[in-house]
PDB file of N, CA, C and O in Angstrom:
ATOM      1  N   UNK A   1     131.134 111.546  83.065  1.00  0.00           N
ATOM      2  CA  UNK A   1     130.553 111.998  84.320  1.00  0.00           C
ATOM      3  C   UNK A   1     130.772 110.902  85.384  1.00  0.00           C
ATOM      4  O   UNK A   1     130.597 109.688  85.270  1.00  0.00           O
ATOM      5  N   UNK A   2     131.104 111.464  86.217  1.00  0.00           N
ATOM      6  CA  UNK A   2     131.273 110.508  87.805  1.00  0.00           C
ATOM      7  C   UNK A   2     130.038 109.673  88.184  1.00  0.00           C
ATOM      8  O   UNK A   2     128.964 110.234  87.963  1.00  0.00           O
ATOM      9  N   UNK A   3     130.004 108.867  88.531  1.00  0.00           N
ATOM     10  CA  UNK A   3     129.056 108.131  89.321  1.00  0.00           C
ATOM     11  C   UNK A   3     129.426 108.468  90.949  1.00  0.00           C
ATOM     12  O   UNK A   3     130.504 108.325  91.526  1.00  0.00           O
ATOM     13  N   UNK A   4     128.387 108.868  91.366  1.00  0.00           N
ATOM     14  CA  UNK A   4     127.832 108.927  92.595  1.00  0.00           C
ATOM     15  C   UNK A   4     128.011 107.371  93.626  1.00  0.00           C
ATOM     16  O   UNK A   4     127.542 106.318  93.193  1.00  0.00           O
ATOM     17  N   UNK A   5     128.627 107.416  94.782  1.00  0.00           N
ATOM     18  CA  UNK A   5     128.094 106.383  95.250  1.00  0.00           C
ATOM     19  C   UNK A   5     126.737 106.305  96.056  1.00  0.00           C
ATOM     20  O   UNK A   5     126.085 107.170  96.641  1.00  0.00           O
ATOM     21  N   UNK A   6     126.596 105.268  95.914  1.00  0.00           N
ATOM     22  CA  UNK A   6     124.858 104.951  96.692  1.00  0.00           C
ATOM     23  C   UNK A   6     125.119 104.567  98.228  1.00  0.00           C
ATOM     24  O   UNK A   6     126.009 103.931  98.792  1.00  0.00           O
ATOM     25  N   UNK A   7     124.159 105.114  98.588  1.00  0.00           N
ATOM     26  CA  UNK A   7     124.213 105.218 100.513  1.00  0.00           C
ATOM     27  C   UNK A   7     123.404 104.513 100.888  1.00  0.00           C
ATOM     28  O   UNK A   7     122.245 104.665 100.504  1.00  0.00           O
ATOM     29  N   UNK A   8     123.757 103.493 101.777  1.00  0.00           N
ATOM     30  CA  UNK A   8     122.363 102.499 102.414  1.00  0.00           C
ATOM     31  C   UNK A   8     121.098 103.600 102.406  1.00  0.00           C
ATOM     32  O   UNK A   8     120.196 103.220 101.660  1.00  0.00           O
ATOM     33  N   UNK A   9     120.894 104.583 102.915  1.00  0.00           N
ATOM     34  CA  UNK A   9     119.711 104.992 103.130  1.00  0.00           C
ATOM     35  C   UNK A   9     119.279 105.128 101.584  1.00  0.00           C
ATOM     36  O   UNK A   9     118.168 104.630 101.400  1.00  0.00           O
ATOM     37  N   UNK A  10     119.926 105.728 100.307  1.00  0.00           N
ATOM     38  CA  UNK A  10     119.445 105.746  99.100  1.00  0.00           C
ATOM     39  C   UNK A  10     118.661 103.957  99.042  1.00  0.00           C
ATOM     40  O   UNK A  10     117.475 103.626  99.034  1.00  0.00           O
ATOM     41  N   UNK A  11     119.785 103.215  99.015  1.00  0.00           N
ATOM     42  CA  UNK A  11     118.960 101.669  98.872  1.00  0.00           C
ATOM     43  C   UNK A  11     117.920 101.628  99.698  1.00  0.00           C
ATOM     44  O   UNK A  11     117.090 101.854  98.817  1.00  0.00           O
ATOM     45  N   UNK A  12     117.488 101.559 100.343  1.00  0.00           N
ATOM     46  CA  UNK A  12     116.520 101.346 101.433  1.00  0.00           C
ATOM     47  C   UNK A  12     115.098 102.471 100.964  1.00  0.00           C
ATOM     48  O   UNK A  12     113.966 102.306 101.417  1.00  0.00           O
ATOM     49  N   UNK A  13     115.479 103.601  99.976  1.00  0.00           N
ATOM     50  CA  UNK A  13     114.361 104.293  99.896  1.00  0.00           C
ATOM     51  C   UNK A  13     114.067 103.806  98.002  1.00  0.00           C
ATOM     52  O   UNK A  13     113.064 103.906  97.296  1.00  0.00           O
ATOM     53  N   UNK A  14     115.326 103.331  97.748  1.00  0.00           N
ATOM     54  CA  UNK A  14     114.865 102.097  96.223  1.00  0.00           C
ATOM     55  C   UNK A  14     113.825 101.016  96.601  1.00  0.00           C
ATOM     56  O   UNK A  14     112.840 100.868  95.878  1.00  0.00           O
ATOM     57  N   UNK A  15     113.999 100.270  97.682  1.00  0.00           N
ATOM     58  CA  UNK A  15     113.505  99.151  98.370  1.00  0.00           C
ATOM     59  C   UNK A  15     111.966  99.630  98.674  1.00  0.00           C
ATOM     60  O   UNK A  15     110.991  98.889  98.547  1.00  0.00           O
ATOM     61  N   UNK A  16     111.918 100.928  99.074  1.00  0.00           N
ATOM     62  CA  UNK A  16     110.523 101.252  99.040  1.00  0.00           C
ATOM     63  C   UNK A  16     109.495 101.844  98.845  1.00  0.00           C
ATOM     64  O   UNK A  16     108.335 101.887  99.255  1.00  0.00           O
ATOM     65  N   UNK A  17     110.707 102.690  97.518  1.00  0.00           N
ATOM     66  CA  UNK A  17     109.668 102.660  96.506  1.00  0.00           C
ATOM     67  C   UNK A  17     109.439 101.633  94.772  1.00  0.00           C
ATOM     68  O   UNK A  17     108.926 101.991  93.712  1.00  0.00           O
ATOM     69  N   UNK A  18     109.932 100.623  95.086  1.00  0.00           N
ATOM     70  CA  UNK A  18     109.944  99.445  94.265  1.00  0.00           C
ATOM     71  C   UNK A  18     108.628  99.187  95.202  1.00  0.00           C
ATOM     72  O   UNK A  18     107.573  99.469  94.635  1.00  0.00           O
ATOM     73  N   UNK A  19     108.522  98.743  96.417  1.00  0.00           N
ATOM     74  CA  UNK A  19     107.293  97.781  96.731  1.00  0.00           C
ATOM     75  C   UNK A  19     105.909  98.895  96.606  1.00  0.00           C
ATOM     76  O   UNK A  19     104.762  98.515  96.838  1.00  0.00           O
ATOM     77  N   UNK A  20     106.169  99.968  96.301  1.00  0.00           N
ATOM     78  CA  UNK A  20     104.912 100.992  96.054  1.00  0.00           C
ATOM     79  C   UNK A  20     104.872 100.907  95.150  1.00  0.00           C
ATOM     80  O   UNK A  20     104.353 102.001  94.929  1.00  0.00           O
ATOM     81  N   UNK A  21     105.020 100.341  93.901  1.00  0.00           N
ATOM     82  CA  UNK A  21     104.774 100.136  92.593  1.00  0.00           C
ATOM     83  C   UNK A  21     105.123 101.430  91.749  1.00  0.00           C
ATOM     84  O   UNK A  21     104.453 101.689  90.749  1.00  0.00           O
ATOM     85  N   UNK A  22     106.095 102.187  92.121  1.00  0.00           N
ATOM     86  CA  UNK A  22     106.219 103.421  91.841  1.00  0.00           C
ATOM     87  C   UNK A  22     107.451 103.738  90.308  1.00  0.00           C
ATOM     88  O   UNK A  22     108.560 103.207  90.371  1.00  0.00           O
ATOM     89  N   UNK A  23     107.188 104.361  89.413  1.00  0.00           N
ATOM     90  CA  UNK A  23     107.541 104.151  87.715  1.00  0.00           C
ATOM     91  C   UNK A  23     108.730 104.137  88.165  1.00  0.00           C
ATOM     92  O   UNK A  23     108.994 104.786  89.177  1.00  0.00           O
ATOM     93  N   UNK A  24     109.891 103.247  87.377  1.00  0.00           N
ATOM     94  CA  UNK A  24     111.505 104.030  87.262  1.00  0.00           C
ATOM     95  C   UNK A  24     111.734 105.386  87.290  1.00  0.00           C
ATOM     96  O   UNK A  24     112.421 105.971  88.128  1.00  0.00           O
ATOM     97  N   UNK A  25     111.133 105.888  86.335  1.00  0.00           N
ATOM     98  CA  UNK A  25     111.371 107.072  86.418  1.00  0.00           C
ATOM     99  C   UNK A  25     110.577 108.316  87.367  1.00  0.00           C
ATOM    100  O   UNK A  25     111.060 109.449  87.357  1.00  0.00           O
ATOM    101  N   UNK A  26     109.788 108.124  87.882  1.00  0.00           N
ATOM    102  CA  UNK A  26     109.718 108.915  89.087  1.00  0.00           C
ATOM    103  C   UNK A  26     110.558 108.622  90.739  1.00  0.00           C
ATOM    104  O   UNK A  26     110.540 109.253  91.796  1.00  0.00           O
ATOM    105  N   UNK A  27     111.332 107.197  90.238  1.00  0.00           N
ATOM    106  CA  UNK A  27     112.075 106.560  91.260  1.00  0.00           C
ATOM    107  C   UNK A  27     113.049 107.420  91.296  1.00  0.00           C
ATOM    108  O   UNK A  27     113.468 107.942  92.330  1.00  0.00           O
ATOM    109  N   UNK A  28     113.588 107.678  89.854  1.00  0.00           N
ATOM    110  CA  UNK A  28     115.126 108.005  89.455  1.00  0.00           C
ATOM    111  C   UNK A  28     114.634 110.324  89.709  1.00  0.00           C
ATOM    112  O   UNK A  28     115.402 111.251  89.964  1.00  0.00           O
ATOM    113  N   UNK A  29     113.507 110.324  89.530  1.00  0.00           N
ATOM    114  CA  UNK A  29     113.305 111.483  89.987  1.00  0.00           C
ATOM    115  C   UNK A  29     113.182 112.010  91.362  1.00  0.00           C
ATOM    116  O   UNK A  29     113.202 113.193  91.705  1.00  0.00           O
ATOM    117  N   UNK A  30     113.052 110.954  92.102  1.00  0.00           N
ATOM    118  CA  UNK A  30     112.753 110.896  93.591  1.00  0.00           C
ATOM    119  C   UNK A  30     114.293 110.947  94.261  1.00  0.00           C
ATOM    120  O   UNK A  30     114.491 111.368  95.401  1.00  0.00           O
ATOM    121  N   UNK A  31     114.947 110.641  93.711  1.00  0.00           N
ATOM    122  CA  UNK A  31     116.109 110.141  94.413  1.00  0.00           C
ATOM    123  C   UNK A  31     117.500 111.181  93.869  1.00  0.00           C
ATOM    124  O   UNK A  31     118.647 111.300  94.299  1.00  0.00           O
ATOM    125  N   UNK A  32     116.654 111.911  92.580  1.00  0.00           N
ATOM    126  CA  UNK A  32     117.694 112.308  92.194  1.00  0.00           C
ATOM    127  C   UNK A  32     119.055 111.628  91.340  1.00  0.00           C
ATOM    128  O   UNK A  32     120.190 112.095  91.255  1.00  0.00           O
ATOM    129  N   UNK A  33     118.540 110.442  90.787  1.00  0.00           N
ATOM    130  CA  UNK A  33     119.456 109.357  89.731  1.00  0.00           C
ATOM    131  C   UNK A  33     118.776 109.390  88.140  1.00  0.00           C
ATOM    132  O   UNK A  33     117.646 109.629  87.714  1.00  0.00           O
ATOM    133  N   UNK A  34     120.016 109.037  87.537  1.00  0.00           N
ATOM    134  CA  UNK A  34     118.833 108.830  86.238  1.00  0.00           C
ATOM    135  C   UNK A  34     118.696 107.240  86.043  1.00  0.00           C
ATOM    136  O   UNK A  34     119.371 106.312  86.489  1.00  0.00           O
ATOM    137  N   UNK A  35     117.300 107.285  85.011  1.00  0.00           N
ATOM    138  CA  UNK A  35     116.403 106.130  85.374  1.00  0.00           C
ATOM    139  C   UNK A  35     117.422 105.177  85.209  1.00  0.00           C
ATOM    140  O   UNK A  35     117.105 104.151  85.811  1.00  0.00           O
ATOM    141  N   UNK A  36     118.976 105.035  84.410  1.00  0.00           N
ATOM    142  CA  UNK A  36     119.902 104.159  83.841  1.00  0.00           C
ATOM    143  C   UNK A  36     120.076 104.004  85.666  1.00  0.00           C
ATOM    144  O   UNK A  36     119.447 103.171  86.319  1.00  0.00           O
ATOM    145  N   UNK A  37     120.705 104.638  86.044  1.00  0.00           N
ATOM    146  CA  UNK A  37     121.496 104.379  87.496  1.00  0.00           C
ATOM    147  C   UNK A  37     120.169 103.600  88.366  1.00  0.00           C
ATOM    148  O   UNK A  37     120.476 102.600  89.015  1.00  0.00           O
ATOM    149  N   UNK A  38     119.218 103.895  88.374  1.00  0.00           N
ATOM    150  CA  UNK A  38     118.156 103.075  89.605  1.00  0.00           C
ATOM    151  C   UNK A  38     117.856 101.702  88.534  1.00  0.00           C
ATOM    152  O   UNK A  38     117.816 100.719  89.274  1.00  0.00           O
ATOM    153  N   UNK A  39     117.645 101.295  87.172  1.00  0.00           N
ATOM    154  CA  UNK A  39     117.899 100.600  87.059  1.00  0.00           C
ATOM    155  C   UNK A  39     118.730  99.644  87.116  1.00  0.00           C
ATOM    156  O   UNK A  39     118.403  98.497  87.423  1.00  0.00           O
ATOM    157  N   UNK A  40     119.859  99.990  86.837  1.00  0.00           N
ATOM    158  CA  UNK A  40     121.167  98.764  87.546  1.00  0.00           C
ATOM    159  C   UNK A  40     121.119  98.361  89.292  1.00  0.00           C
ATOM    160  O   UNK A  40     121.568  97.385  89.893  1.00  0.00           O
ATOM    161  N   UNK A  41     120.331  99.638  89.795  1.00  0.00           N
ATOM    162  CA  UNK A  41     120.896  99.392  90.910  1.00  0.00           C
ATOM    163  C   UNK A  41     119.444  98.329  91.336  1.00  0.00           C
ATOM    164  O   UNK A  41     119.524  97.380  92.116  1.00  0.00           O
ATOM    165  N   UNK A  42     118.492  98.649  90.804  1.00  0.00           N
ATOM    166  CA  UNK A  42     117.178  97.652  90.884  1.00  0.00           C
ATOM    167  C   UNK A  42     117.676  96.200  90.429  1.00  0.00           C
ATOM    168  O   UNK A  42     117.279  95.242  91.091  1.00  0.00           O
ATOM    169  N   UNK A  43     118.387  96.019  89.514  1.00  0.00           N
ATOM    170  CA  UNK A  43     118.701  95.106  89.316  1.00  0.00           C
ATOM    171  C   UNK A  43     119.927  94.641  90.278  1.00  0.00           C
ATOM    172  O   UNK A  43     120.088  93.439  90.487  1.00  0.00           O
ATOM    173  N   UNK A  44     120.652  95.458  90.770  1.00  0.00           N
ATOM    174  CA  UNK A  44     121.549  94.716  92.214  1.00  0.00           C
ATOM    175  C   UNK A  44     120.770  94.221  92.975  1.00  0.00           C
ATOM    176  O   UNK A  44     120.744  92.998  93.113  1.00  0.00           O
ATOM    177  N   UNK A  45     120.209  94.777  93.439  1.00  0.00           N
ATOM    178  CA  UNK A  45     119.278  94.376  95.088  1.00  0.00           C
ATOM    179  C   UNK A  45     118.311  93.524  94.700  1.00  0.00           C
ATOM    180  O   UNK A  45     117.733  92.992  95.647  1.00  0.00           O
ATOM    181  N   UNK A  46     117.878  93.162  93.445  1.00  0.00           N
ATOM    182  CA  UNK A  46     117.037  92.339  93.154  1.00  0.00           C
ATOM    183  C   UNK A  46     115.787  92.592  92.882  1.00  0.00           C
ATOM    184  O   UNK A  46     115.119  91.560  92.946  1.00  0.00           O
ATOM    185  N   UNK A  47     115.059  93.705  92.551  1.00  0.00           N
ATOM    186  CA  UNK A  47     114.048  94.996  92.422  1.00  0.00           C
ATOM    187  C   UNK A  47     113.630  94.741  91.524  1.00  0.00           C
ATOM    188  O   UNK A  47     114.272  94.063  90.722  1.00  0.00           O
ATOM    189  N   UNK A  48     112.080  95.268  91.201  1.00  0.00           N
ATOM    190  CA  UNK A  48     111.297  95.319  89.806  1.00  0.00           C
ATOM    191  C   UNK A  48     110.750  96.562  90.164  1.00  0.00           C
ATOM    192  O   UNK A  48     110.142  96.897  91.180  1.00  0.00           O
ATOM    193  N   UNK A  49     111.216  97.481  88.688  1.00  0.00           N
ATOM    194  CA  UNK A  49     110.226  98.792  88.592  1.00  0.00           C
ATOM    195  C   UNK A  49     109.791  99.143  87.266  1.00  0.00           C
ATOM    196  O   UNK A  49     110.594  99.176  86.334  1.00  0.00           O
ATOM    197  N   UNK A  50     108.717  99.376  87.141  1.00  0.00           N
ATOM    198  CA  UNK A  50     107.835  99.353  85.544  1.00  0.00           C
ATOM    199  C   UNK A  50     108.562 100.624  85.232  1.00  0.00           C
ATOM    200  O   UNK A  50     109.101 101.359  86.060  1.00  0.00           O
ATOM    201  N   UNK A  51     108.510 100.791  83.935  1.00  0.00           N
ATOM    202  CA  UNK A  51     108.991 102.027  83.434  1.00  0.00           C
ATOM    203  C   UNK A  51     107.558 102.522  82.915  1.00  0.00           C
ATOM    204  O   UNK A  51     106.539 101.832  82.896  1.00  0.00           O
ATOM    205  N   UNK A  52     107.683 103.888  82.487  1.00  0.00           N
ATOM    206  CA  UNK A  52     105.986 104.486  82.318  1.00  0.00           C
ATOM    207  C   UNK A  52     105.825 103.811  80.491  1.00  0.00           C
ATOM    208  O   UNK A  52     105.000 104.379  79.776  1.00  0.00           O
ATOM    209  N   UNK A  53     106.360 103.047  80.106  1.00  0.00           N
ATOM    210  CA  UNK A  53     106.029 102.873  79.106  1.00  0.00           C
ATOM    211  C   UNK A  53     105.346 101.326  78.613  1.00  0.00           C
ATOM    212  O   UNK A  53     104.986 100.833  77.544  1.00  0.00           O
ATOM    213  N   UNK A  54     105.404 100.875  80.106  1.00  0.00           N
ATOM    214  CA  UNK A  54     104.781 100.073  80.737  1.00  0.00           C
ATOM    215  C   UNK A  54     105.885  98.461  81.110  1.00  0.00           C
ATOM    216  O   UNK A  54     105.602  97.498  81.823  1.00  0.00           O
ATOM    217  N   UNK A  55     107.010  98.704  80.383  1.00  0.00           N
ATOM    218  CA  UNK A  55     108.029  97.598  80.285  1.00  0.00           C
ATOM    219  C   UNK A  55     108.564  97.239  81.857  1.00  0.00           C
ATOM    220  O   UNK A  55     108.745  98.119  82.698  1.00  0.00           O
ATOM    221  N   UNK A  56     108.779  95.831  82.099  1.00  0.00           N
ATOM    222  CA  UNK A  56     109.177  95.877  83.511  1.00  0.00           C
ATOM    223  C   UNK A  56     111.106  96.133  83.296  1.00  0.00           C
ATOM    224  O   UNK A  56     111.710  95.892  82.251  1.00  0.00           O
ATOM    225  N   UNK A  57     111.625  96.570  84.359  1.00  0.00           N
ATOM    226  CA  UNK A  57     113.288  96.204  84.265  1.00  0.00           C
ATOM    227  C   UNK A  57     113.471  95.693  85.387  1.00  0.00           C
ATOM    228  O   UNK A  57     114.589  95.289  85.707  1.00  0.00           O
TER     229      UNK A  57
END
């Protein structure tokens, strides 16, 4: 499967919902990514988002 590229405005709505303390996976539901893709990309920009199982990535 293709990867999607990411659009400043996608980053910018990672950016805020990382500072809302908001799960990976309602991130990756919000945005329409799966939780694998907002994780790497949390980890580009420099991001912390709990996963609901309480683990940080």
């Amino acid at each position: 499967m293709a990867r999607k590229p990411w659009s400043f405005k996608e980053d910018r709505r990672l950016m805020e919902l990382a500072k809302s303390s908001i799960s990976l996976e309602e991130a990756a539901k919000q945005l329409g990514r799966t939780p694998d893709a907002i994780k790497r990309m949390a980890l580009r920009l420099g991001l912390s988002l709990k996963s609901k199982s309480g683990r940080k990535s």
